[in-house]
C-alpha positions, -999 to 999 in steps of 0.1 A, spaced: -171 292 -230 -188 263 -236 -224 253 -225 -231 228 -206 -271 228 -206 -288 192 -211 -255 175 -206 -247 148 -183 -223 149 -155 -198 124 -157 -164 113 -141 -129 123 -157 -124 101 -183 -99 122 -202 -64 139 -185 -43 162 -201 -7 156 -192 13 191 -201 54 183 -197 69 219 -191 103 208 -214 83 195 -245 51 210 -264 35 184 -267 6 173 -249 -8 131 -244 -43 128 -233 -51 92 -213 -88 81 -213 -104 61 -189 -146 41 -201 -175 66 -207 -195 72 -197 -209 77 -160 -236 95 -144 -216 108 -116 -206 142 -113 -170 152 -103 -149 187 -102 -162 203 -133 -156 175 -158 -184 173 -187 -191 156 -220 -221 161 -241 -220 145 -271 -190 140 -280 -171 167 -265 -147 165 -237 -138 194 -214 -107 176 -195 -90 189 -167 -54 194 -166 -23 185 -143 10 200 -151 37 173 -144 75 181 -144 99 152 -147 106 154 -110 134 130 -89 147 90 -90 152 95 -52 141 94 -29 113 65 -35 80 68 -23 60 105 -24 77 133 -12 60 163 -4 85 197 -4 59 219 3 53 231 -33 40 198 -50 47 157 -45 76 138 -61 66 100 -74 94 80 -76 87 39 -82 112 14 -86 104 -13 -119 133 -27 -141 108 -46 -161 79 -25 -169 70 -10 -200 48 25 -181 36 32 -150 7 51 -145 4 70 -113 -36 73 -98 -50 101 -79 -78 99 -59 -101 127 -49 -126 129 -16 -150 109 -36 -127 80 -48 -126 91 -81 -97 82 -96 -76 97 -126 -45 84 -141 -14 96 -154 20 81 -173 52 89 -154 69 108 -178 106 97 -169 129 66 -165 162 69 -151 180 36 -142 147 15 -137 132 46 -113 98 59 -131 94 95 -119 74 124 -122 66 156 -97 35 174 -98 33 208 -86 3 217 -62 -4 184 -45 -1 183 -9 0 160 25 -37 137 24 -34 129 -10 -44 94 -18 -30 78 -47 -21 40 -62 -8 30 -93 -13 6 -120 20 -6 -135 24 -19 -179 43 -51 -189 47 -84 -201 21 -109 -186 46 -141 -187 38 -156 -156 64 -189 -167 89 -163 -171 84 -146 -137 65 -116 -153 30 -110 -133 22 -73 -151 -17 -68 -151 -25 -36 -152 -61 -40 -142 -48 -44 -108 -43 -12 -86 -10 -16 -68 1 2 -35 33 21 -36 63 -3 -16 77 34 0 40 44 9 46 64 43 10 56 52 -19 37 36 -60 44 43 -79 16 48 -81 -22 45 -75 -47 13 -102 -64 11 -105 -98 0 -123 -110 -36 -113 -118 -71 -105 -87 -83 -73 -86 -67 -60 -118 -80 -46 -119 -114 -60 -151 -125 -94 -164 -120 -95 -175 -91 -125 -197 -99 -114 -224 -118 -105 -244 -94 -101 -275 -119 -72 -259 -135 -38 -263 -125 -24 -240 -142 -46 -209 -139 -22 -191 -122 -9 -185 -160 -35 -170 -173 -51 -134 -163 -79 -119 -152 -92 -86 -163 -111 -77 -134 -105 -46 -118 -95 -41 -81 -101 -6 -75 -133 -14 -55 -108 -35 -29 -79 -21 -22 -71 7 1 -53 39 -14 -18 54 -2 -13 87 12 13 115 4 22 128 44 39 156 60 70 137 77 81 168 94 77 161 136 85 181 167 110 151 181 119 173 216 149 164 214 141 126 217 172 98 219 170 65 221 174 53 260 205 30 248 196 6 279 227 -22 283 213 -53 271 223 -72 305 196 -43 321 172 -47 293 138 -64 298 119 -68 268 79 -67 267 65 -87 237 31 -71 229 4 -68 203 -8 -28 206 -46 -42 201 -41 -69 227 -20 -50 248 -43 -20 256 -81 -32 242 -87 -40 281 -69 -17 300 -95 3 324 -73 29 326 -70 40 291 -102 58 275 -123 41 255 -116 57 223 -78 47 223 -81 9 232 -62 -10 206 -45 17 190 -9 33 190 -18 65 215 -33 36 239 6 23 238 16 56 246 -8 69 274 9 73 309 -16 46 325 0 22 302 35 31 303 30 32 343 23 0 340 52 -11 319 75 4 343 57 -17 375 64 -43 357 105 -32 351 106 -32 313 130 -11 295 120 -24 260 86 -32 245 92 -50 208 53 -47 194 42 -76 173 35 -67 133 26 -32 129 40 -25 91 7 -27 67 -4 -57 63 -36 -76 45 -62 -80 74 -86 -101 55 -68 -125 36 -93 -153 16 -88 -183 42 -100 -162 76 -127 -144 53 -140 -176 45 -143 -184 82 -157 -154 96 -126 -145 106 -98 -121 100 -60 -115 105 -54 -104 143 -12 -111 144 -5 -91 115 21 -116 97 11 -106 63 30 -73 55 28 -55 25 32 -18 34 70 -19 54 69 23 55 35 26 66 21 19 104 -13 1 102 -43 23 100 -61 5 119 -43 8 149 -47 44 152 -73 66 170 -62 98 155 -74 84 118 -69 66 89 -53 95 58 -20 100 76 -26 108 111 -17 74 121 23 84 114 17 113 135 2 94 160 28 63 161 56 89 165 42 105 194 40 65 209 74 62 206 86 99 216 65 91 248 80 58 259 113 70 252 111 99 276 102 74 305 130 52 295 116 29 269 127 12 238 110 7 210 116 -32 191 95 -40 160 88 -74 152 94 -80 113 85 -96 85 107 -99 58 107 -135 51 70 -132 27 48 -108 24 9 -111 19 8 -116 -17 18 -155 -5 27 -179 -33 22 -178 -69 -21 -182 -62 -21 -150 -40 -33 -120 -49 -13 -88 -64 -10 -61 -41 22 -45 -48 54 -60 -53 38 -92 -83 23 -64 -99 52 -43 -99 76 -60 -112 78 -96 -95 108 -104 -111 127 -77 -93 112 -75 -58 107 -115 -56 137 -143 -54 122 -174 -79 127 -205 -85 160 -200 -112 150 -228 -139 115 -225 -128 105 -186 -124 69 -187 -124 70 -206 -86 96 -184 -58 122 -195 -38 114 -219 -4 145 -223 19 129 -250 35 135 -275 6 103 -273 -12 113 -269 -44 104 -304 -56 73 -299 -46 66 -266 -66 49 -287 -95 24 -297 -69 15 -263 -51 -18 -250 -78 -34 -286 -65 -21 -281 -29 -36 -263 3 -28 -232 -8 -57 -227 -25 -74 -226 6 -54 -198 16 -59 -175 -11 -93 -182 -31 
């Protein structure tokens, strides 16, 4: 056993990847070194004492993390990608990476045996930087999982998400080149959850549309004020759901209330930051399988899925329909100036309709193409820098 007197604690910077079906073994290293201690990881001189992770070559589908009860299946969709390295955090935000071991029609998978419901985890995708071509890899960026079923926290805004510099504002054409910053310290993580829920035998009320009423509502605006919900469940999804609320909704005859933006989206993009502002509608989606965390009371690491399917389970048992309002025309990543969240770091190419002849600028249907040349020197720097 090796002793670890007069040396410094430091944070994993070396992973031992083990694949069951081959004997070999691929160690990934991350900078040394640190000064901060985490589970058991040491290195005094030059020795390193890694810890391990056992990862099998898992399922293509379904996408997302799925938990079986016995470990998590990774599955991420990426034609154009040369790796994908999947990024587990621990309690302390300490992160540690490792390579998806398989491909199987443009699926990167991998399942890892022991993980369980509240683990947070990212990843950081490998491949051309081209962005003339339509190729936006940077793998500095952290990059939230599209199939996330629920994501803790907020992105927050600064340079490290974009992948340019975002500073030269001079430069037209610095949307081509990349920035090596890293984003970890801004972006939220995602979280592997437990989907399994005690429905009571819900079904949907099926109200005839010549009976339905529909109530537009934002689930901050609609409950924030509402004397008769507690305190602690203004503005959230179990403020929807309490019986003062849906007493109300039934005064009022509604069979149907369709909730403004709800999916994940970026609450602090660059242009309301700038003005002491931030994103109240929610029209910036960029998590479509994950409820907003900040709309729940319950918490931010998954109990906000819990807590949005006992909303709807309630108003469906006093008659209610449930409408989402959608996003699917943009998400918050914008333009070819906003920041990589997801889908541009991805694999923009895939997830993304460009411009045919001109791929580094994406596809406007209101007849804007002419002025794609224009766009680094328009407005919409003011949106995203």
């Amino acid at each position: 056993m090796p002793s670890y007197e007069n040396c410094p604690p430091i944070e994993p910077y070396c992973l031992t990847v083990i694949h069951p079906l081959s004997p070999s073994t691929s160690q990934l290293f991350q900078p040394f070194p640190s000064t901060r201690y985490n589970q058991g990881v040491y290195a005094c001189r030059n020795t390193v004492y890694p810890m391990t992770y056992d990862i099998w070559p898992g399922d293509p589908h379904p996408l997302g993390a799925t938990w079986d009860g016995k470990g998590v299946n990774f599955a991420l969709f990426s034609e154009n990608a040369t790796a994908v390295h999947l990024c587990l955090f621990d309690e302390q935000g300490q992160e540690t990476q490792i390579k998806l071991p398989e491909l199987s029609n443009y699926v990167w998978h991998g399942y890892i045996p022991g993980l369980a419901p509240g683990q947070q985890y990212a990843y950081r995708v490998e491949g051309p930087h081209e962005p003339g071509e339509g190729q936006r890899f940077n793998h500095h960026k952290l990059l939230l999982d599209p199939y996330a079923r629920a994501i803790a926290g907020d992105i927050q805004h600064g340079a490290g998400i974009f992948s340019y510099p975002i500073g030269e504002l001079n430069n037209v054409d610095r949307d081509l080149e990349q920035s090596e910053l890293d984003s970890v310290e801004l972006m939220p993580h995602c979280v592997v959850v437990d989907t399994t829920f005690d429905w009571e035998g819900d079904r949907h009320p099926q109200t005839a549309w010549h009976e339905t009423i529909i109530y537009e509502a934002h689930v901050k605006g609609l409950t924030q004020q509402h004397p008769q919900v507690p305190e602690k469940l203004r503005g959230t999804y179990a403020g929807v759901g309490h019986p003062a609320m849906i007493a109300h909704l039934k005064t009022l005859g509604v069979t149907a209330i369709e909730l403004l933006p709800v999916h994940h989206f970026t609450g602090h993009p660059g242009h309301l930051v700038n003005a002491g502002l931030r994103n109240y509608w929610g029209y910036d989606s960029i998590g479509y399988f994950a409820p907003y965390s900040e709309y729940s009371a319950d918490g931010r690491h998954g109990e906000q899925v819990r807590e949005f399917k006992e909303m709807v389970k309630a108003l469906h048992q006093e008659g209610i329909e449930v409408i989402l309002d959608v996003v699917y025309n943009h998400t918050g990543e914008g333009n070819q100036l906003g920041p990589t969240l997801a889908f541009r770091g991805i694999d923009n190419e895939a997830y993304y309709r460009l411009v045919e002849d001109l791929p580094r600028y994406y596809m406007d249907f209101y007849r804007l193409r002419q002025f794609a040349k224009r766009l680094p020197s328009s407005g919409a720097q003011a949106h995203y820098g």
